[in-house]
N, CA and C of each residue as an Amber inpcrd file, in Angstrom:
protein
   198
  -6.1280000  14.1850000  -0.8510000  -6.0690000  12.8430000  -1.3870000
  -4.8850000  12.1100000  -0.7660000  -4.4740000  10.6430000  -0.6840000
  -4.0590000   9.9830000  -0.0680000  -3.7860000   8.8480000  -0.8850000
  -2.1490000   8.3080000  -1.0990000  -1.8890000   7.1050000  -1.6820000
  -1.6780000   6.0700000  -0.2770000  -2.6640000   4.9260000  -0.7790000
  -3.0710000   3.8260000   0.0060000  -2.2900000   2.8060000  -0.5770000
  -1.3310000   1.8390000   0.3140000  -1.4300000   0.6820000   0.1380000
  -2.2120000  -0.2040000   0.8110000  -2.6940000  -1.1180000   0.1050000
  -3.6670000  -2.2760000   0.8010000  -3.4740000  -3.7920000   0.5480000
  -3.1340000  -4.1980000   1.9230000  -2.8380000  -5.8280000   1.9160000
  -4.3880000  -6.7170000   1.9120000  -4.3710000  -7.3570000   0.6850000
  -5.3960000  -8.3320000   0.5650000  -5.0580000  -9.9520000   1.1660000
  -5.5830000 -10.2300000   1.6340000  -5.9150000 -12.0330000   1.5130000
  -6.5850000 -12.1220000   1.1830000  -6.8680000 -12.9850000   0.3020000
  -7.2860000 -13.8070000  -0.3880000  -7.2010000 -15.2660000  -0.5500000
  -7.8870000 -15.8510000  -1.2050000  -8.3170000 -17.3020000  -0.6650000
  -6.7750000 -18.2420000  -0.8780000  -6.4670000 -18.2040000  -1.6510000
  -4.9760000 -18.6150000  -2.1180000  -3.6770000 -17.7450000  -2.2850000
  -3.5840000 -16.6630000  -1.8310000  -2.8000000 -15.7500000  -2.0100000
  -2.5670000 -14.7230000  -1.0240000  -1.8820000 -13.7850000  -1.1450000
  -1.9680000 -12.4960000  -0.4800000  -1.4930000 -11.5990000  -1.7020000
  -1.9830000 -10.2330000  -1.8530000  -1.8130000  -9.8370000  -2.9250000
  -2.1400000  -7.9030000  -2.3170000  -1.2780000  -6.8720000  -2.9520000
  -1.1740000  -5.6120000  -2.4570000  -2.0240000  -4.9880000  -3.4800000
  -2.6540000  -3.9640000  -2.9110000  -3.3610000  -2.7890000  -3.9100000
  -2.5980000  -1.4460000  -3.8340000  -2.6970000  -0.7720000  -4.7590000
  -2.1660000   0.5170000  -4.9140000  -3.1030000   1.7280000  -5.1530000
  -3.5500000   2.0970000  -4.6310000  -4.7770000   3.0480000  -4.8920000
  -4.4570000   4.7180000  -4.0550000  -5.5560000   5.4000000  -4.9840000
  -5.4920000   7.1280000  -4.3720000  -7.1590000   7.6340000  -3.8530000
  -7.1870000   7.6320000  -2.9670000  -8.6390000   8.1050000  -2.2090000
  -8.7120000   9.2280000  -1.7340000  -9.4360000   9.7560000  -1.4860000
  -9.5170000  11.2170000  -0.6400000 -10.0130000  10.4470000   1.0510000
 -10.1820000   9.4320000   1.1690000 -10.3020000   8.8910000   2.4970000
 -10.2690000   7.3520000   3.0660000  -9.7270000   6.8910000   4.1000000
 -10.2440000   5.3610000   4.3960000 -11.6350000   4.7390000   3.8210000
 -12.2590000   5.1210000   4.1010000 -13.7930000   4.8460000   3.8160000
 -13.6870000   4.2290000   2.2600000 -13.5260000   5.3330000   1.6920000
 -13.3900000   5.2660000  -0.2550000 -12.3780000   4.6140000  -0.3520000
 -11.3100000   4.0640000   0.3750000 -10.2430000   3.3740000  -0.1350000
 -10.9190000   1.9430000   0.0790000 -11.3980000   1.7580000   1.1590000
 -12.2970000   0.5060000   0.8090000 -13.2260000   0.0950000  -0.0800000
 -13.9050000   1.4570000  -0.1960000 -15.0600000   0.9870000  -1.5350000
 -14.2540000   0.4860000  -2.7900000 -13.2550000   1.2280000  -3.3630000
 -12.7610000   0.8710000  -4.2220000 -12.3490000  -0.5280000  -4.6600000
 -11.9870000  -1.1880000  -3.6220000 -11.2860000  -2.3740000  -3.1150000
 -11.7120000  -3.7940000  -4.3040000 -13.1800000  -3.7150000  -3.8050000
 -13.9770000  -5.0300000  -4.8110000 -13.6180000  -4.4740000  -5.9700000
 -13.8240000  -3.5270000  -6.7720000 -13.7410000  -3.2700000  -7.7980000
 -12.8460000  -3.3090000  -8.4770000 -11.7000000  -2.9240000  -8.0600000
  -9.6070000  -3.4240000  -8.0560000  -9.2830000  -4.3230000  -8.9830000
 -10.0330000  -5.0820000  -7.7140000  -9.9800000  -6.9350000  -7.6310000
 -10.7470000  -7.5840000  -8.7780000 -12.1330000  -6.9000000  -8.8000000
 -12.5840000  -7.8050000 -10.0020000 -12.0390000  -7.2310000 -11.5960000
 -11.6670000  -6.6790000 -11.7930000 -10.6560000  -5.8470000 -13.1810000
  -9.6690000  -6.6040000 -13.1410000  -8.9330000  -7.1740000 -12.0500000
  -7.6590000  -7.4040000 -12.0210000  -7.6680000  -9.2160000 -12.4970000
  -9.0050000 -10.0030000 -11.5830000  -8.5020000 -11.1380000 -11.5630000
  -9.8250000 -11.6720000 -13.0670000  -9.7740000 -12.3460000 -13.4650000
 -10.6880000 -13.2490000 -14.6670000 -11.8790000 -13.9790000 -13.5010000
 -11.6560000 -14.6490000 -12.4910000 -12.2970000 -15.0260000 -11.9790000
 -11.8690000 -14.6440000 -10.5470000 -13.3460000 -13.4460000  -9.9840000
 -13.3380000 -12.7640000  -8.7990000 -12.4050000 -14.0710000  -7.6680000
 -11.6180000 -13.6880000  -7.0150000 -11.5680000 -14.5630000  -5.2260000
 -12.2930000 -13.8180000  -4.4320000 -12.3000000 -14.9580000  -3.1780000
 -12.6700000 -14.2870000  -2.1740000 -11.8620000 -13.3830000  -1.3270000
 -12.4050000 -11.9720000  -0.6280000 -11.3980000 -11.5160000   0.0090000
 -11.7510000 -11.9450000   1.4550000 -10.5200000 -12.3820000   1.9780000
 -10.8510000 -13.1000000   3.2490000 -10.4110000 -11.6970000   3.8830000
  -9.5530000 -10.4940000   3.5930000  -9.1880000  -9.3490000   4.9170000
  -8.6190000  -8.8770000   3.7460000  -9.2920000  -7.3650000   3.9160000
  -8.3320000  -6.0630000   3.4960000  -7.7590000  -4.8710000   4.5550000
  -6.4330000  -4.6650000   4.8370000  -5.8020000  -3.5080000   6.0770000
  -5.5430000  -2.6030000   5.2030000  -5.0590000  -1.3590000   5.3690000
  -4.4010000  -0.3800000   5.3350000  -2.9070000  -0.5740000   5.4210000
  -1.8730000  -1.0460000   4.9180000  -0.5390000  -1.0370000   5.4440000
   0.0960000   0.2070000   5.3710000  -0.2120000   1.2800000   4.5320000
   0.5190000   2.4310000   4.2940000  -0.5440000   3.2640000   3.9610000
  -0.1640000   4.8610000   4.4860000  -1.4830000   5.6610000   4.0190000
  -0.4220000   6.7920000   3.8770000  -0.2540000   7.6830000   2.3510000
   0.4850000   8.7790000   2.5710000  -0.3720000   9.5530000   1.6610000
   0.5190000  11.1750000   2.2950000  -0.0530000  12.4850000   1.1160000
   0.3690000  12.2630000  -0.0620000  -0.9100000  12.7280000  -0.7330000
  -0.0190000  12.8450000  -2.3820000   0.8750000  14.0090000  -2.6420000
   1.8450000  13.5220000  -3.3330000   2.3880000  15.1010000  -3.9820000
   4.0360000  14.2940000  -4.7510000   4.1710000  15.0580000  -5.6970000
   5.0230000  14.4800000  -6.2300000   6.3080000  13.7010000  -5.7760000
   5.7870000  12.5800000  -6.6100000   7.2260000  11.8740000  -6.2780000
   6.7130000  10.6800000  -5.6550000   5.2890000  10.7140000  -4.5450000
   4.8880000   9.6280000  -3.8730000   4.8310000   7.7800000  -5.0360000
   4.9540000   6.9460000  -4.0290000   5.3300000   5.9250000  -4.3520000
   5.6440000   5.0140000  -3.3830000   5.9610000   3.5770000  -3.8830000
   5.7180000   2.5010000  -3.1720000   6.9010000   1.6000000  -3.6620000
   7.5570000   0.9430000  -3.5510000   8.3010000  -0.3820000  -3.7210000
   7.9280000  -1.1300000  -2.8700000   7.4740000  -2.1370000  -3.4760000
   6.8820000  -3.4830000  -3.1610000   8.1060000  -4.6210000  -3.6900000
   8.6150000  -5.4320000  -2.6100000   9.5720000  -6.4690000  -2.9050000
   8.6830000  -7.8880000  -3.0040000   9.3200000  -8.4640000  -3.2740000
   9.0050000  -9.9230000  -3.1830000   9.8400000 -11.1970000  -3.1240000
């Protein structure tokens, strides 16, 4: 398994995901689904990348600034 960060654009925004996949592939599927839980009214995703892809194992993690 694999902690993913993922940079979204979106129509008015840019906005990061935090997710655990066992692969690229599934880290994308997940993606729409994220997004629609997260926002009240779906956006569009104009581009989702990969910015970070690590092993899991304790301790893994992310700081995200802003």
């Amino acid at each position: 398994m694999f902690l993913y960060k993922i940079e979204l654009e979106l129509t008015d925004q840019t906005a990061y995901l935090i997710l655990l996949a066992p692969s690229d592939e599934m880290a994308f599927e997940y993606v729409d689904s994220h997004v629609a839980r997260h926002f009240i009214k779906s956006p569009e995703i104009r581009s989702a990348a990969i910015v970070e892809k690590k092993r899991t194992e304790a301790g893994s993690g992310y700081v995200i600034a802003q």
